[in-house]
C-alpha positions in Angstrom: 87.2 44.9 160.3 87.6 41.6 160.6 87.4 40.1 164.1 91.2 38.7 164.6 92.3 42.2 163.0 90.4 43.8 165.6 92.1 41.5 168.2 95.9 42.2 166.6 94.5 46.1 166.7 94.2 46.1 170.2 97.0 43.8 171.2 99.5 46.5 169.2 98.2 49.0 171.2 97.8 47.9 174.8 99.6 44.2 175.1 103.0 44.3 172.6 105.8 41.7 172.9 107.8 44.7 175.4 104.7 45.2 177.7 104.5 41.4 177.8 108.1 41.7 178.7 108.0 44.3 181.1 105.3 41.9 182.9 108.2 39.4 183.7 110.8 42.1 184.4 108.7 44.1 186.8 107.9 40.9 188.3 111.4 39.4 189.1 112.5 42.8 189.9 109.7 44.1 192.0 108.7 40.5 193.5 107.0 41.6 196.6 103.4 40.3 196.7 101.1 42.9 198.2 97.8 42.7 200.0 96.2 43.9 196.2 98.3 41.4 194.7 97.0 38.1 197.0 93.4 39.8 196.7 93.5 39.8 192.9 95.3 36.0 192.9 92.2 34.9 194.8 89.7 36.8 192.8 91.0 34.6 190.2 90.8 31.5 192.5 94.9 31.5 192.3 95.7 30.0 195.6 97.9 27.3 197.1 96.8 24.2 194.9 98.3 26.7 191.9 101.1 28.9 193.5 102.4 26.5 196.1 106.1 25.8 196.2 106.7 28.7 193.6 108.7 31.4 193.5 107.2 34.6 194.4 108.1 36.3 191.1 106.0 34.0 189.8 103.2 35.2 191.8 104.1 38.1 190.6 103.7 37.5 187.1 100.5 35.5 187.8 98.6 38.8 189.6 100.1 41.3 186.6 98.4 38.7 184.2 95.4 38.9 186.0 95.7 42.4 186.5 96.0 42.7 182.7 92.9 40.0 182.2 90.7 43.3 184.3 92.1 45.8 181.9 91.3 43.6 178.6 87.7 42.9 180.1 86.9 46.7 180.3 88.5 47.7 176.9 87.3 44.9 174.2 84.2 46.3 173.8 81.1 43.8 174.8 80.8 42.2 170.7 83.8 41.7 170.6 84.1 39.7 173.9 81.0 37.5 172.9 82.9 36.3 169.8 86.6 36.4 171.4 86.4 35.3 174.7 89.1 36.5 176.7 91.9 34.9 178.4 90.3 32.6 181.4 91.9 31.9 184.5 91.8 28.4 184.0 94.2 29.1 180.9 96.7 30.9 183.1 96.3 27.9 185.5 97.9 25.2 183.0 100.4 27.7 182.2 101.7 27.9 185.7 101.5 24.5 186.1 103.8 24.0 183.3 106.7 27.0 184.3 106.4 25.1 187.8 107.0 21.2 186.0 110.0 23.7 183.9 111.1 25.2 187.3 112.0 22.2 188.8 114.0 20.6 185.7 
């Protein structure tokens, strides 16, 4: 199997558009940031230069990504992770820089 069919195999199965959903609703309903969730945020190096002045849903989000970016590190098996690198934290970075730059519109 080809390697992006391998990636879409295991996206269908673990990360669909509802679970990617279901991220951003648990996280605007359930917005609470626990002791696991500041503790996985800095893991990540997610700290004040990245989550200040946001709302804390967005934390939220931010620590069920990374959450998610554990799980996906455990289940791609190690080949496929050489040749597919997964999602990096830097990635999720620019990405909350740019719902903070849309939050403020």
């Amino acid at each position: 199997m080809a390697n992006d069919k391998k990636h879409l195999a295991v996206m269908k199965k673990y990360h669909t558009f509802v679970d990617r959903n279901y991220l951003i609703y648990k996280a605007c309903t359930d917005s609470v940031i626990t002791a696991e969730d500041e503790k996985r945020l800095n893991e990540f190096g997610l700290k004040d230069s990245v989550l200040n002045e946001v709302p804390d849903w967005l934390k939220k989000w931010a620590s069920l990504i990374c959450e998610y970016i554990l799980f996906e590190e455990e289940t791609y098996p190690a080949f496929f992770k050489e040749m597919n690198p997964t999602f990096k934290a830097e990635d999720l970075v620019i990405i909350l820089y740019f719902i903070k730059l849309i939050i403020r519109l």
